[in-house]
N, C-alpha and C positions, 0 to 999 in steps of 0.2 A: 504494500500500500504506500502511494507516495504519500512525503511531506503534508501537503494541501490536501491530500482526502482524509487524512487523520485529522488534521485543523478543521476542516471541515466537521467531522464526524463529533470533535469532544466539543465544538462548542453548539453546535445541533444540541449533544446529550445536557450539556449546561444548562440549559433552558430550564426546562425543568427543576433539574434539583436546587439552583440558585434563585430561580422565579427574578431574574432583574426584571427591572423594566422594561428594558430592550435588548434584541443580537442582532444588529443587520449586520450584513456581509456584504462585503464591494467586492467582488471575484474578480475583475478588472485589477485591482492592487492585491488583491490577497488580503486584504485586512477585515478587519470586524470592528465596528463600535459596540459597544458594550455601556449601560445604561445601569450600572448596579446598583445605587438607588438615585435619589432624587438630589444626588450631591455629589454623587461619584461617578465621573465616565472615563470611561478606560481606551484606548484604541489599541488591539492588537492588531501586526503585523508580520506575515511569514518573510522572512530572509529571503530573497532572491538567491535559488543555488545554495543555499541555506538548511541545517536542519534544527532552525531558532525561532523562534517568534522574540517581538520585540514588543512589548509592553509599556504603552504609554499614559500616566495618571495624571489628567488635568491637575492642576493644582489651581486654580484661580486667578481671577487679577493679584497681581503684585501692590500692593500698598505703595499707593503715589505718592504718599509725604515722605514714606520711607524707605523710597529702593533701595539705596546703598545698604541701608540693614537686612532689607531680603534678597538681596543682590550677593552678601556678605554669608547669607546662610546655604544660601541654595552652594555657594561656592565650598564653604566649607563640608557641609554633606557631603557633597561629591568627591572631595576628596578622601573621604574614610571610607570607599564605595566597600574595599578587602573586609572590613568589618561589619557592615550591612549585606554583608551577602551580594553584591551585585549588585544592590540596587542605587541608582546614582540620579542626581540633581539635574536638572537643564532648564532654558529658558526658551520657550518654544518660539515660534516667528511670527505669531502676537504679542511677542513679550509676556506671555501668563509661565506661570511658574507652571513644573513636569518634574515627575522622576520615570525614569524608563527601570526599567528590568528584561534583561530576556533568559530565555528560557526555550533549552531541546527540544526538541518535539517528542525525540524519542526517549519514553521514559517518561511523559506526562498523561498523567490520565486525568479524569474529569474530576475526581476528587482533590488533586493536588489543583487544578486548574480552580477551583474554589478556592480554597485554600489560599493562594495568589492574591484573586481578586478580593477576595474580602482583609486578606492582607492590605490591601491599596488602600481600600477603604479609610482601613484605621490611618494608613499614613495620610489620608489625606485630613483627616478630622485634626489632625495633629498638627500638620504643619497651618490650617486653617487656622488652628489657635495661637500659634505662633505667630504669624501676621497679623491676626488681630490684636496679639500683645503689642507686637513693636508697632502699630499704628497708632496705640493708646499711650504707650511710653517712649518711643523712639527710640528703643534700646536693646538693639538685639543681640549685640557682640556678646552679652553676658548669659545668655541663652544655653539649655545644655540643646544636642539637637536628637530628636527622635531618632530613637534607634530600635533596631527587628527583636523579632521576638527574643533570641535565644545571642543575639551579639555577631553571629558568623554564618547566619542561615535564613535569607526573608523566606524560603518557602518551607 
């Protein structure tokens, strides 16, 4: 079974057992948006020639008063990616904050593929409250920054 019918196959099966909101598929790019709740969208994406998907968690607008301090965070994140398991900071081409993650295909199954997405989740409610911290305080350098569950492993 290629790459793309198993992507295909475990997020068909996700439906279900995660009930998001949404799975649409762009079979054109190979990707899926994902709707996990009312606050979390996800975009995955199969690697071209690739046996990864690539994992992208909205993070929101960037706090305008305070980009250098979420500008400062998102930076730092990314740099401890070896300690968060993979998972790394970015700034997407809206300027909204993102962490990506990717992840084999082979070797995933629908259960860990939950597991994942409801991991984003929390990171995203987290880093939410973190921006809405340094929006109120301006202060982010002194911030500890979210980190995975176990230190060495988001999934």
């Amino acid at each position: 079974m290629s790459n793309l019918a198993v992507a295909e196959q475990l997020f068909a099966e996700l439906g279900p057992i995660l009930d998001p909101q949404s799975i649409v598929h762009f079979p054109e790019s190979s990707s899926w948006s994902i709707s996990v709740d009312a606050d979390t969208q996800v975009t995955a994406a199969l690697e071209s020639g690739q046996n990864t998907l690539v994992f992208a968690l909205d993070l929101g607008p960037l706090p305008e008063e305070n980009l250098k301090e979420a500008y400062e965070l998102l930076l730092r994140f990314g740099y401890i990616w070896q300690t968060n398991g993979g998972l790394s900071a970015a700034i997407n081409a809206e300027g909204r904050g993102a962490l990506i993650y990717k992840h084999p295909v082979t070797g995933l199954d629908v259960q860990r593929l939950q597991t994942l997405l409801r991991n984003l989740s929390v990171h995203r409610q987290k880093w939410s409250n973190l921006f809405n911290y340094i929006s109120s305080k301006g202060d982010g350098g002194q911030l500890e920054l979210p980190e995975t569950r176990d230190g060495n492993q988001f999934v």
